[in-house]
C-alpha positions as CSV (number, residue, x, y, z in Angstrom):
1,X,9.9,-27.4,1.8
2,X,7.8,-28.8,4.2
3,X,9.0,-32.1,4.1
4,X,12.4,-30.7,4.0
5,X,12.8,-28.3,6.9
6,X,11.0,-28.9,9.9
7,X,10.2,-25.6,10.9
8,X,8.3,-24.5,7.8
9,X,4.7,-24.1,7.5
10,X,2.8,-24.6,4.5
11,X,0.4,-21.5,3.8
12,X,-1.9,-20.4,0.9
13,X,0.6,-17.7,-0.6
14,X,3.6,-19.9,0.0
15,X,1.8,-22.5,-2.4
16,X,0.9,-19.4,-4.4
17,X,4.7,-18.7,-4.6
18,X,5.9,-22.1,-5.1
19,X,3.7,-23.0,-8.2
20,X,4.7,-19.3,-9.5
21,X,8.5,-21.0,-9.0
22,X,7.4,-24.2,-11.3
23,X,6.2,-22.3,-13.9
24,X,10.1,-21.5,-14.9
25,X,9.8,-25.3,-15.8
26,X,7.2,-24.8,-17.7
27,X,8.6,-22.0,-20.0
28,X,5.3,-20.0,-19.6
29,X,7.5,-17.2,-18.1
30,X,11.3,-16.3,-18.1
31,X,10.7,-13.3,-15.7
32,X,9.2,-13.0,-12.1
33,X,8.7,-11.0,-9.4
34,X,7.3,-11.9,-6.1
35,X,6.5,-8.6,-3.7
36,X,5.3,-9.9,0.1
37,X,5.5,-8.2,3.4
38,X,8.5,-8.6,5.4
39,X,8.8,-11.8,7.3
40,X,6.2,-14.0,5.6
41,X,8.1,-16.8,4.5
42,X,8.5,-15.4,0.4
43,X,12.3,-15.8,0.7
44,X,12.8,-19.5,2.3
45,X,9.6,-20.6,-0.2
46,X,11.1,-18.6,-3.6
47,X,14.8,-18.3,-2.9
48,X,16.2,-21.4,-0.8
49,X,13.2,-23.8,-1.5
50,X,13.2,-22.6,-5.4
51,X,17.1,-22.9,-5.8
52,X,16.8,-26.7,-4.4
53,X,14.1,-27.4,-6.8
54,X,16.0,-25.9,-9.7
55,X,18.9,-27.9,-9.2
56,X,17.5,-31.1,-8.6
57,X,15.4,-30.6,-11.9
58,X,18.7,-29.0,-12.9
59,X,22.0,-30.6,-11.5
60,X,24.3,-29.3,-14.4
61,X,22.9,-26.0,-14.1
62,X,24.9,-22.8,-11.8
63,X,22.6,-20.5,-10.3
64,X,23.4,-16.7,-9.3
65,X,21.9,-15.6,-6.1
66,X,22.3,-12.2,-5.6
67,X,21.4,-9.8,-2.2
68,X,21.7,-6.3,-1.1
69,X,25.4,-7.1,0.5
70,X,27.5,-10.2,0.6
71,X,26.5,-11.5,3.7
72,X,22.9,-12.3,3.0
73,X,23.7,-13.6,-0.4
74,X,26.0,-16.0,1.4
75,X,23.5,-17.2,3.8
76,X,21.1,-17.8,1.2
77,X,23.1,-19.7,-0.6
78,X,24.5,-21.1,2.3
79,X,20.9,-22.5,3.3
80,X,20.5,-24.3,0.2
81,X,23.6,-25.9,0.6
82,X,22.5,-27.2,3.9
83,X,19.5,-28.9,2.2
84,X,22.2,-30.1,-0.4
85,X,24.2,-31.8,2.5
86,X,21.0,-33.7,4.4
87,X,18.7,-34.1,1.7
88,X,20.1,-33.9,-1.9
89,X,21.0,-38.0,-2.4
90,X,17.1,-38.3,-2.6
91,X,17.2,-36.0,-5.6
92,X,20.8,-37.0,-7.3
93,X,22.5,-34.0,-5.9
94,X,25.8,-34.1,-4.2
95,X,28.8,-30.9,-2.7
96,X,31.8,-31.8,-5.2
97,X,35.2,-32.5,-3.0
98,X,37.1,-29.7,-1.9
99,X,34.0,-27.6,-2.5
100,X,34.5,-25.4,0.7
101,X,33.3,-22.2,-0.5
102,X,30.1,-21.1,1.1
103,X,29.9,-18.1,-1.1
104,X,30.7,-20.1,-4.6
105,X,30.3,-24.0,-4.0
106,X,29.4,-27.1,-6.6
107,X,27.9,-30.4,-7.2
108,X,29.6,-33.4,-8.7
109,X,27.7,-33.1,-11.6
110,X,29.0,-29.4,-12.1
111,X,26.1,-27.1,-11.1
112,X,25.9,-25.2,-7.8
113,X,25.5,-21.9,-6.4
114,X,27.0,-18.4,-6.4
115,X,26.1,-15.9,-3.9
116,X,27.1,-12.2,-4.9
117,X,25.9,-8.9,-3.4
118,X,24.8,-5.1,-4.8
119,X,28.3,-4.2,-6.4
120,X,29.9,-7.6,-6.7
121,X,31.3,-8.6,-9.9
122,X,30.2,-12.4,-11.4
123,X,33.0,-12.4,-14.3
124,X,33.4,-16.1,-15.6
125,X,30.1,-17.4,-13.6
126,X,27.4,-18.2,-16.3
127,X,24.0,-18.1,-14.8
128,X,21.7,-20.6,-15.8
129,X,18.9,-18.8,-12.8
130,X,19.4,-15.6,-11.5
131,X,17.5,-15.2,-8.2
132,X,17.8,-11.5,-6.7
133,X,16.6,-11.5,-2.8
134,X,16.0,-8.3,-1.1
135,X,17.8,-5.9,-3.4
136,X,17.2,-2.9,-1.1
137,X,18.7,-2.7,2.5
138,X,16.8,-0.1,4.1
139,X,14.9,2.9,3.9
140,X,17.9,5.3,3.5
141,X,19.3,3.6,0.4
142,X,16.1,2.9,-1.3
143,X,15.3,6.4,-0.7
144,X,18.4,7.5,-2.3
145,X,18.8,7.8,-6.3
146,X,22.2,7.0,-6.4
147,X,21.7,3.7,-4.6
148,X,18.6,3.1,-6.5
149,X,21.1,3.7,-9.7
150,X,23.6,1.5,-8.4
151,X,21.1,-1.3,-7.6
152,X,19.7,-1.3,-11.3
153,X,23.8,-1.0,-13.2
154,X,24.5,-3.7,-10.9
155,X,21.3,-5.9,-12.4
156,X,21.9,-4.5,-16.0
157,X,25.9,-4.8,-16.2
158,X,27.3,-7.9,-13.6
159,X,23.9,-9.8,-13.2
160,X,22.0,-10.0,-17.0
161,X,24.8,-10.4,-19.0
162,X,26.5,-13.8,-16.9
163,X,22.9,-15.0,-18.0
164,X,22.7,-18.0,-20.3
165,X,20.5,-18.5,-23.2
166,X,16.9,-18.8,-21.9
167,X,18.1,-18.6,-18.6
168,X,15.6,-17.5,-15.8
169,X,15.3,-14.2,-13.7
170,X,13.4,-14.4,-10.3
171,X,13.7,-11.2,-8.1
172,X,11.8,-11.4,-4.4
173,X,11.3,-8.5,-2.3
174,X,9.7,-6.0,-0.5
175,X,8.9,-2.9,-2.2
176,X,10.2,0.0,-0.3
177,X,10.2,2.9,-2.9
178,X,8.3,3.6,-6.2
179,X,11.3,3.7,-8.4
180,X,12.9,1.1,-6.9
181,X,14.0,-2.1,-9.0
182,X,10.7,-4.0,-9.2
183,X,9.3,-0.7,-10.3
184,X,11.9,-0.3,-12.8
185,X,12.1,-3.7,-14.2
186,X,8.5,-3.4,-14.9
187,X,8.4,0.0,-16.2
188,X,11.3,-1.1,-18.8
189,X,9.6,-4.6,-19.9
190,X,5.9,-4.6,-18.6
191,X,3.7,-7.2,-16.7
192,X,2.5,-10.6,-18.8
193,X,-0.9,-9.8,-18.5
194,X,-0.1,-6.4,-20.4
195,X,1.7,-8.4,-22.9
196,X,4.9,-7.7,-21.4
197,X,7.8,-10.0,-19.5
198,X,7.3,-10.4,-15.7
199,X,5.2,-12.9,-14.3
200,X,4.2,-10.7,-11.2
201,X,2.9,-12.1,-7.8
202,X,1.8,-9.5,-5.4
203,X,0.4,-10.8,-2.5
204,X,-0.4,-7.3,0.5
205,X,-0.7,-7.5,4.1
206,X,-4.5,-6.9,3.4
207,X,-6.2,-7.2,0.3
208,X,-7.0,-4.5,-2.1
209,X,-8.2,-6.2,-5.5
210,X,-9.5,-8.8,-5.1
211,X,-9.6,-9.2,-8.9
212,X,-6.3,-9.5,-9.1
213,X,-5.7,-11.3,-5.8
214,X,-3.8,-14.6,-6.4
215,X,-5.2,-16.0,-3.0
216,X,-8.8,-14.9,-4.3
217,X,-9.2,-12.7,-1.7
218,X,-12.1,-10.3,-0.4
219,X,-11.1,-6.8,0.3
220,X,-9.3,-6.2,3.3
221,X,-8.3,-9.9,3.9
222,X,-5.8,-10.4,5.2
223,X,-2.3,-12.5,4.3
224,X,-1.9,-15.4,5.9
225,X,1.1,-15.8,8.1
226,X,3.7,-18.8,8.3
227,X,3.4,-18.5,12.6
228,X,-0.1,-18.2,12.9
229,X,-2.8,-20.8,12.5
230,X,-3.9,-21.4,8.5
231,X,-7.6,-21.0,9.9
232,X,-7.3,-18.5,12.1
233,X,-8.7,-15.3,10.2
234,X,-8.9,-13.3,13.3
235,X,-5.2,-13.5,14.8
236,X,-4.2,-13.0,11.1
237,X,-6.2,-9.9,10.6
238,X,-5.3,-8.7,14.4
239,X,-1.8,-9.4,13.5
240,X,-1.6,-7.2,10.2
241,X,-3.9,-4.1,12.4
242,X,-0.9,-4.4,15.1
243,X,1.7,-3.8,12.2
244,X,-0.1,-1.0,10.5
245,X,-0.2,0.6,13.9
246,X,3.3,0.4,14.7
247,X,4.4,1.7,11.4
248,X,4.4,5.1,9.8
249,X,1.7,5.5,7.5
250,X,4.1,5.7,4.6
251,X,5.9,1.8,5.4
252,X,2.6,0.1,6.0
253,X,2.0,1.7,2.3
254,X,5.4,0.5,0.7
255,X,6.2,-2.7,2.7
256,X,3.4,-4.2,3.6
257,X,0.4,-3.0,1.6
258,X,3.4,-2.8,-1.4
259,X,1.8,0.6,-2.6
260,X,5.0,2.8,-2.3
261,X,4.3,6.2,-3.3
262,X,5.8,9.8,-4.7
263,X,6.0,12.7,-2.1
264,X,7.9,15.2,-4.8
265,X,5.2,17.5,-6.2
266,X,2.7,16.2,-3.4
267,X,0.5,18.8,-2.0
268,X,1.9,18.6,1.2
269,X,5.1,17.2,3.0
270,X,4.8,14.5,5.9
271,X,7.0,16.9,8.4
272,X,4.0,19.8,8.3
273,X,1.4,16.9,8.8
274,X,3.5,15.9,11.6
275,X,3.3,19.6,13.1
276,X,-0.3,19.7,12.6
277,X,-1.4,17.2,14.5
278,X,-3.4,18.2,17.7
279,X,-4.7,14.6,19.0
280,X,-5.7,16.5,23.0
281,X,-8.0,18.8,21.3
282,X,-11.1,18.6,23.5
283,X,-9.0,17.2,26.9
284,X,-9.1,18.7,29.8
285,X,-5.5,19.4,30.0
286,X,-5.4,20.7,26.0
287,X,-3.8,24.2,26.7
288,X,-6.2,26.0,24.2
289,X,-9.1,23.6,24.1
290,X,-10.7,25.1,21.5
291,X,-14.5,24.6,21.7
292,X,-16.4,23.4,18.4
293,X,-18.2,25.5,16.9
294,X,-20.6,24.1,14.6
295,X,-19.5,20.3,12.9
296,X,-19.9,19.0,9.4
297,X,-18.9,15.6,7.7
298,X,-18.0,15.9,3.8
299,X,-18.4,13.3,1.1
300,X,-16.9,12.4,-1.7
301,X,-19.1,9.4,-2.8
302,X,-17.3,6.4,-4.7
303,X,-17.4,5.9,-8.5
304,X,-20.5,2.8,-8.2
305,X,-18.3,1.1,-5.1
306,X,-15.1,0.6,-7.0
307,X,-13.2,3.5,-5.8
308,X,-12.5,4.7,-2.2
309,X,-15.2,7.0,-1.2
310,X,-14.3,10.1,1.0
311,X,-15.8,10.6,4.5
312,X,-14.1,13.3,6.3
313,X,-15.4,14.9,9.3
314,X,-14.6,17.3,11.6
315,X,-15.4,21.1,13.3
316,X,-14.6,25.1,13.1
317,X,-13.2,25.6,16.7
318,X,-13.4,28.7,18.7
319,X,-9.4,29.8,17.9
320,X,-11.0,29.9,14.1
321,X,-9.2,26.5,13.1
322,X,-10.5,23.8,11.3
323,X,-10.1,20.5,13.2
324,X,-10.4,16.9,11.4
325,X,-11.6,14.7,13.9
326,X,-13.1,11.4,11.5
327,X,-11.8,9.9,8.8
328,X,-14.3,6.8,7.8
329,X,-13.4,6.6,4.0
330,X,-12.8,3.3,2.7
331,X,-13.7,1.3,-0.9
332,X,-17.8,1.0,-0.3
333,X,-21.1,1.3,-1.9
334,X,-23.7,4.1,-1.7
335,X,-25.5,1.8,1.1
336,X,-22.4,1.5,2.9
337,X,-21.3,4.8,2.8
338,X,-24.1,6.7,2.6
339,X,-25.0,5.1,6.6
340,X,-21.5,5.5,7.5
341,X,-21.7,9.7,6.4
342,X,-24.6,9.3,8.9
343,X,-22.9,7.5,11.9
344,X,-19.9,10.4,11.6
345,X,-22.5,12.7,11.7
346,X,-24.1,11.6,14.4
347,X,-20.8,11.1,16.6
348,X,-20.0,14.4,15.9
349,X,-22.7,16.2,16.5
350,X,-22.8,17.5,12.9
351,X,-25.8,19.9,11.6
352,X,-24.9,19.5,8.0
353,X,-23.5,16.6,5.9
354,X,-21.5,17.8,2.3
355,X,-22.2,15.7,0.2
356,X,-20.5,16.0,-3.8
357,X,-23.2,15.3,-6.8
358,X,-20.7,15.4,-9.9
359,X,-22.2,12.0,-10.9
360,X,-24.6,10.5,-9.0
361,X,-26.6,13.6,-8.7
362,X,-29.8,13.6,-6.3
363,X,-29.0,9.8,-5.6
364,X,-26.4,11.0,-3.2
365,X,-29.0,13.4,-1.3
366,X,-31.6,10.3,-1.6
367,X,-29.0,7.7,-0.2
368,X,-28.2,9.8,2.9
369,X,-31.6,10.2,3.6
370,X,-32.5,7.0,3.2
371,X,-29.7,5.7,5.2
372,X,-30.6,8.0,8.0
373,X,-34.2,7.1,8.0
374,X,-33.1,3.5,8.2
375,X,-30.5,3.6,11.4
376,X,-33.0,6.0,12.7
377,X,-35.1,3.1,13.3
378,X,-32.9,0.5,14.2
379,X,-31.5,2.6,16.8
380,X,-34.9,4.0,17.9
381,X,-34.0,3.8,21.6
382,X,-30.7,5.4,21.3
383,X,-31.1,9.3,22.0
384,X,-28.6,10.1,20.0
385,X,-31.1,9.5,16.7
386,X,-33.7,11.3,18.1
387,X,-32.8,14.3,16.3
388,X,-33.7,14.9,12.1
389,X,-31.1,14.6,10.0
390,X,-28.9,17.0,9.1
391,X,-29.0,19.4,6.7
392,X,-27.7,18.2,3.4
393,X,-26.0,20.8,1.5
394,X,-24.7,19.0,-2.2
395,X,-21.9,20.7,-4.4
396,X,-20.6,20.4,-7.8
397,X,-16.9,20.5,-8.6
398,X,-15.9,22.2,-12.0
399,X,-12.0,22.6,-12.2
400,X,-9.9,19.3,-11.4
401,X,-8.8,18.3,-8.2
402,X,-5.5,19.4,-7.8
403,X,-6.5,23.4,-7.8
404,X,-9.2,22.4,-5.6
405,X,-7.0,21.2,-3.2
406,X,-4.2,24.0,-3.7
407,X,-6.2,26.6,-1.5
408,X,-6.8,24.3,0.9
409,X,-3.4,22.3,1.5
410,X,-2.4,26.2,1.8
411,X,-4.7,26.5,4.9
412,X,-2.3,23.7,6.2
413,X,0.8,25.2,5.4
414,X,-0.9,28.9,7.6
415,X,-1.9,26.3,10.8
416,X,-5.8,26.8,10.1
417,X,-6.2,23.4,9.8
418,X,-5.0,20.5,11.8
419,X,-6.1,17.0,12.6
420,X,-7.6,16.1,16.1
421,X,-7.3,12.5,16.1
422,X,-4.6,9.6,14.7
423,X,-5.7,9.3,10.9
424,X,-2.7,8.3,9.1
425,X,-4.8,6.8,5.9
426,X,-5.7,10.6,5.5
427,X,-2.5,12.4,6.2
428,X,-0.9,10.1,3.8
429,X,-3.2,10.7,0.6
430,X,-2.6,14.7,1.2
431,X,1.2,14.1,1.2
432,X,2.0,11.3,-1.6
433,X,-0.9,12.0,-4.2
434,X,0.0,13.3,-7.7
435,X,-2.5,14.9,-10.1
436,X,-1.4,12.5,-12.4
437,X,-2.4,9.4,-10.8
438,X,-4.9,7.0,-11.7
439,X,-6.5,6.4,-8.0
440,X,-9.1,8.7,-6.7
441,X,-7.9,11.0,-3.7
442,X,-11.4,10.7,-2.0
443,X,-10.0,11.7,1.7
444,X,-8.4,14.7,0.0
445,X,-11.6,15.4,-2.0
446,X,-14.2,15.7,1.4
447,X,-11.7,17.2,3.4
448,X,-11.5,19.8,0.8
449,X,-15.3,20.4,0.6
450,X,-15.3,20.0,4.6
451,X,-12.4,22.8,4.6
452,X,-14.6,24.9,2.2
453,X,-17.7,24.3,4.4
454,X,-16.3,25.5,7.7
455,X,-13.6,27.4,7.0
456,X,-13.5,31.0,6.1
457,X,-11.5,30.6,3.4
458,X,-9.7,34.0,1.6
459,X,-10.3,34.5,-1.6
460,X,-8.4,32.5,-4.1
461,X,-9.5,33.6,-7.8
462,X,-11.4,31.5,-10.0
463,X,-13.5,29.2,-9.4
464,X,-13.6,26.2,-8.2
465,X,-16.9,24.9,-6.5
466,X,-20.0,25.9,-7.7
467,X,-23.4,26.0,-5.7
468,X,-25.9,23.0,-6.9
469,X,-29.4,24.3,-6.4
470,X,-29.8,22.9,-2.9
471,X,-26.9,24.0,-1.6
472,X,-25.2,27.1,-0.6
473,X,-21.5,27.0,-1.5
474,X,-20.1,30.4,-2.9
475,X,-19.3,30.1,-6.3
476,X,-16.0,31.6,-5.9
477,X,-15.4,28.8,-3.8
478,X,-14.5,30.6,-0.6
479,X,-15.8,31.2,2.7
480,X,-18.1,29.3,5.2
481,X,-21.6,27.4,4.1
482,X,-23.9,30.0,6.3
């Protein structure tokens, strides 16, 4: 493409994408599905670049390009057409006469391209590719089942069965929804590596595998981007931190982190998080200004670094409400979050750090301390680490997570909880996590054992945090650490 179109820029995950394209050539897949960010150059690289590729390789061959309306699917097929018309001789390819259509046009050799959109019928158009761009318009119809349903008769019924024997499906998009068509199409007939069907290339805004990373990414890298420098990590990474800013927690998730996620059955709904929020707690002009009355920072420490590890801190204020004030969790060792636990504590003035042992046992007491010790001394003349550490109260949770969380997301609902600072990564596990799922809820894990720390809690039955001998939470799970 980049000899092609002057305006493109090669990246990394545009090569990424384009030798996931050849590999239709190859016949190591018939099925793939490329998820990117909005505006990263997936659908010029896949859809317009790919379609030129296919036919030159191709020229007999009729390709079905399909879009979440007509016009779009026009103007994709439209662009390839205009690399037809100033590039094709170089590759044998040439608009047949009287070939006028935009929206259905051919080559002299008899293959071409037919743009349709969500609803548009294909009867008597074979397709030897099938490239679906951008299936979902918007938020509203992905969020709606009855578009969702249309979207995936449409595929089944006018798309699949115009396609030729051996023929080649290709769908590009951004995820916006977790039942949307990617996630059905995989959920029907699997991922390759699973021994199912779809080649998948998922590519985030900033990495979270890095195992499964096609650009071999470390965690929290960031994507590349077609109008910033290839070298320039920094702008990238600045660029992707101004997007996740501007956008609700729940889009950054879906679009550009491509994580979209469940809210029916959650614990809470994103309109009460909304109400809860109390960011000038502790301004001058905050018409209660509740003052703090003693602060805490609760841990849930991280399965040997793979999963996210919970750091959640905050403080009982005089109106008796429970304000969250820090959230520092993130995907880290013990010697990483063990000194971050400290630093939280530290900013907040916190005389106790809650810390659960359910596997890691006194190393979780030992790591804090250690860590503490440690930034003690390399921040001897700072005042602030004067004073001896906090007292470490450790706890052991016996039922799951879910009816841990219950009495607490109830707290919520009452208004004895709210957040006192913009942490969206937070309010976002609370509303879209399912006690089903295979990731770890550690924000929603130490905000619970910070909520059952300061909080006087009323009693909710059984129990559900039990005292570890060097701590003092009640073991009916209730009520304030005294």
């Amino acid at each position: 493409m980049a000899n092609l179109s002057p305006g493109y820029r090669r990246r990394p995950h545009l090569d990424v994408i384009g030798r996931a394209v050849a590999g239709f050539a190859a016949r190591s897949y018939d099925r793939l599905l490329i998820r990117e960010p909005p505006q990263t150059g997936k659908t010029v690289t896949a859809v317009v670049g790919g379609c030129l590729w296919w036919l030159a390789r191709n020229p007999t061959n009729r390709v079905i390009v399909g879009s979440y309306n007509q016009g779009l699917a026009v103007d994709r097929g439209r662009d390839v057409r205009r690399l037809v018309d100033e590039h094709g001789r170089r590759y044998g390819l040439e608009i047949a006469r009287g070939s006028a259509s935009v929206s259905d046009w051919r080559l002299v050799t008899g293959g071409g391209v037919k743009s349709v959109g969500v609803g548009s019928g294909v009867t008597g158009s074979p397709g030897d590719l099938i490239v679906i761009d951008d299936p979902h318009k918007s938020r509203d119809e992905a969020d709606s089942l009855r578009y969702r349903d249309r979207v995936s008769r449409w595929m089944s019924a006018d798309i699949l069965t115009r396609r030729s024997p051996g023929a080649p499906v290709m769908i590009i998009m951004t995820p916006w929804h977790h039942d949307d068509l990617s996630a059905r199409v995989l959920a029907d007939e699997g991922r390759l590596e699973d021994g199912g069907r779809w080649k998948v290339v998922d590519m985030p805004a900033l990495c979270t595998d890095p195992a499964r990373d096609p650009l071999g990414r470390a965690l929290g890298d960031p994507l590349p981007h077609p109008k910033i420098d290839v070298d320039d990590t920094a702008a990238a990474l600045a660029h992707w931190l101004d997007v996740r800013a501007t956008l609700s927690a729940q889009d950054w998730s879906a679009l550009c982190q491509l994580d979209p996620r469940p809210t029916e059955g959650a614990l809470l709904q994103r309109s009460l998080m909304r109400e809860r929020r109390c960011y000038m707690v502790g301004s001058p002009c905050h018409p209660c200004d509740p003052k703090p009355t003693r602060a805490a920072v609760a841990v849930d420490p991280s399965g040997g670094g793979r999963d996210t590890a919970g750091i959640v801190g905050g403080y009982l204020g005089t109106d008796g409400r429970l304000y969250i004030t820090s959230d520092a969790s993130g995907v880290m060792a013990s010697e990483v979050w063990s000194r971050r636990a400290c630093e939280v504590a530290v900013e907040l003035d916190a005389d106790r750090i809650v810390v659960e042992t359910n596997f890691g046992g006194d190393l979780a007491t030992l790591a804090i301390r250690t860590a503490w010790s440690a930034l003690a001394t390399e921040r001897a003349g700072d005042p602030a680490w004067s004073r001896l550490c906090p007292r470490i109260v450790t706890v052991t949770a016996r039922r799951n997570k879910r009816l841990r969380a219950e009495p607490i997301a109830q707290q919520w609902t009452e208004d004895r909880i709210r957040t006192a600072a913009y942490l969206p990564e937070l309010e976002e596990e609370w509303c879209v996590w399912q006690h089903d799922s295979s990731q770890s809820p550690g924000r929603i894990d130490a905000s619970v054992y910070l909520a059952y720390a300061l909080l006087p809690v009323p009693r909710a039955g059984g129990s559900t945090i039990r005292r570890s001998p060097s701590g003092s939470l009640p073991t009916s799970g209730m009520g304030p650490l005294g």
